[in-house]
C-alpha positions as CSV (number, residue, x, y, z in Angstrom):
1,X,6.0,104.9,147.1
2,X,6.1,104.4,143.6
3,X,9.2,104.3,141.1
4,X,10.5,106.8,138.9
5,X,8.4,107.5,135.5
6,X,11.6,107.4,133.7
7,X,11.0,104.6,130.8
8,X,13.0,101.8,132.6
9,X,14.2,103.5,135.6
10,X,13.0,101.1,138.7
11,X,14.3,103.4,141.8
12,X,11.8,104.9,144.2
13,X,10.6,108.2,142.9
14,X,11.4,111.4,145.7
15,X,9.7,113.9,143.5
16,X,6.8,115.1,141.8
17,X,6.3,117.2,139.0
18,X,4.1,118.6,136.7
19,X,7.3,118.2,134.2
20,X,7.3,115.1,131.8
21,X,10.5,113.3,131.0
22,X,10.8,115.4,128.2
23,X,10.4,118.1,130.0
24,X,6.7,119.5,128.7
25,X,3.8,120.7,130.6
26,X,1.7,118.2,129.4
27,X,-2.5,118.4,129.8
28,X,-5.0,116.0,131.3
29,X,-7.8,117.0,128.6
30,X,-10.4,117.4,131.2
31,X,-12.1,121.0,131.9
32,X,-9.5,122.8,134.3
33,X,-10.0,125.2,137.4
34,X,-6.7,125.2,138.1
35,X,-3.0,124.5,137.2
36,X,-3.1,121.4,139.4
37,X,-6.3,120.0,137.4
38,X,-4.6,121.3,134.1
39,X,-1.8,119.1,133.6
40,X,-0.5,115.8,134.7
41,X,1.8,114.8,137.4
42,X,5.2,112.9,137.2
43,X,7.5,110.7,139.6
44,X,11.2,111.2,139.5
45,X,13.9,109.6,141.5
46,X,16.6,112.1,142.5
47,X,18.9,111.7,139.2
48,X,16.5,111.5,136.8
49,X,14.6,114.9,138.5
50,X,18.3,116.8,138.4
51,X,18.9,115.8,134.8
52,X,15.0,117.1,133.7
53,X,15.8,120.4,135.4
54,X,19.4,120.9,133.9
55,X,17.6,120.0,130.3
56,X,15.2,122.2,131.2
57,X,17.4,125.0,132.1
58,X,19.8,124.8,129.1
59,X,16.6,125.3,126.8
60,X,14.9,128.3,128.5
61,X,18.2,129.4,128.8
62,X,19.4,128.9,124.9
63,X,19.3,131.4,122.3
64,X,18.2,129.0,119.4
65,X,14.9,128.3,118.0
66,X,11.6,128.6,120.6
67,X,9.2,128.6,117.8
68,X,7.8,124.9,118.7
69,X,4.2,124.5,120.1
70,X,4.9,123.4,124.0
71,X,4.4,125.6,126.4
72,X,7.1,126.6,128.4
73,X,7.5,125.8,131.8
74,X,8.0,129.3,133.2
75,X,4.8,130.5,131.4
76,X,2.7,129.7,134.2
C-alpha cells in the first residue's frame, strides 16, 4: 500500500478520496463520463483523513464568505 499524500507524512495511507489535502475537488483535465473520471484520487492515513473532514466540515458548515471558485464537496 502506498503512504499518505500528506506533503511529508510517510504512514501507510487507509483511505481514498476524491478530497485533496486542502480539501478541493480537484479535476484530472481529461473528457469525463463520470465523477470517478472527473477528478483525481488521494491517499490518507487515518489522521490526516479525520483532520481533512473536520476542515471540511467547519467550512461547509461556516457562515463567512463562500464566494471563492472551488467547488464544494457536497455539490456533487
Amino acid at each position: 500500500m502506498e503512504s499518505c499524500d500528506v506533503e511529508g507524512c510517510e504512514v501507510q495511507a487507509k483511505r481514498i478520496s476524491r478530497l485533496s489535502p486542502e480539501g478541493f475537488l480537484v479535476g484530472t483535465g481529461n473528457k469525463a463520463y463520470s465523477f470517478r473520471e472527473a477528478y483525481k484520487r488521494f491517499r490518507y492515513c487515518e489522521i490526516h483523513h479525520e483532520e481533512l473532514m473536520k476542515s471540511i466540515w467547519s467550512r461547509v458548515s461556516d457562515e463567512g464568505d463562500k464566494s471563492d471558485d472551488h467547488v464544494a464537496p457536497t455539490a456533487i
